[in-house]
N, C-alpha and C positions, 0 to 999 in steps of 0.2 A: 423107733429108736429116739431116745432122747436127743435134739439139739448138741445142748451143750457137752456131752461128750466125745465132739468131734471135732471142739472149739478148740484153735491153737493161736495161742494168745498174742504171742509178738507176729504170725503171720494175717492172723484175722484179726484184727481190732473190733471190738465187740461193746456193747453196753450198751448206757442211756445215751452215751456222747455221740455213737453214730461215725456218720462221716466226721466229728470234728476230733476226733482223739486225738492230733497234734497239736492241741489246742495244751495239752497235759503238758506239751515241754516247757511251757515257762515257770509252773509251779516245780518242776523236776530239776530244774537249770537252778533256780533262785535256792532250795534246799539244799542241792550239791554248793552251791557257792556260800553257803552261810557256815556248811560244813567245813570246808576249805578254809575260809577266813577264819575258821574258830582253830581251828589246828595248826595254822601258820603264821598266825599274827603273838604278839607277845602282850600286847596293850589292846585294850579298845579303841583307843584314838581313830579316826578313820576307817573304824569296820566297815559302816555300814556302806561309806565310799567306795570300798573296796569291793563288797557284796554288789553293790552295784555295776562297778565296773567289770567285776568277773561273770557278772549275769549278764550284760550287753555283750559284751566281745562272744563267750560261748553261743549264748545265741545266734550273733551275726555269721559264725563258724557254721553253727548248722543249717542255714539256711542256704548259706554259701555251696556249700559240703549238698545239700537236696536239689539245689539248683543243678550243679555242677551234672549230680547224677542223672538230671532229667533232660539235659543235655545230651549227656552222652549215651542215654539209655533212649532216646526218640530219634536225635539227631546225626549220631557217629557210628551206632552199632547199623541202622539200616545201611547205611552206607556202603557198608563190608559184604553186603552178601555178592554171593558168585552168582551170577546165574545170566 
C-alpha cells in the first residue's frame, strides 16, 4: 500500500520539514497580515508597520494559545481522572 494515501495532512504533518512544520507559521502569519493590511488600510503610509505589528501580536497569540494548550492537555486533564 502506498504511504501517502493514508497521509492526513493537518493531522500528520508530513514532508521535508519533518518535526519542524511549525516552523511554516511565520511565513503563514506574515501572508495573512500583508493581506489584511492590503484590505484595511487606505494609504500605504505605515503598511508595513502595521504588517509588522499584526505578524508579532498573531504570533505571540499562537504561541500563547499552544502553551496554554500544553498546559492544560499534560497538566489539568491528568488531574481529572477518577480512579
Amino acid at each position: 500500500m502506498n504511504p501517502i494515501l493514508a497521509w492526513i495532512p493537518i493531522l500528520q504533518p508530513g514532508g521535508s520539514l519533518g518535526n519542524y512544520w511549525w516552523l511554516l507559521l511565520f511565513p503563514l502569519v506574515v501572508g495573512i497580515s500583508i493581506a489584511y493590511r492590503a484590505t484595511h488600510q487606505s494609504d500605504l503610509a505605515g503598511f508595513w508597520r502595521g504588517v509588522l505589528t499584526f505578524s508579532v501580536k498573531s504570533t505571540v497569540a499562537m504561541g500563547s494559545l499552544g502553551a496554554a494548550m500544553y498546559l492544560f492537555v499534560y497538566l489539568v486533564i491528568p488531574m481529572l481522572r477518577v480512579g
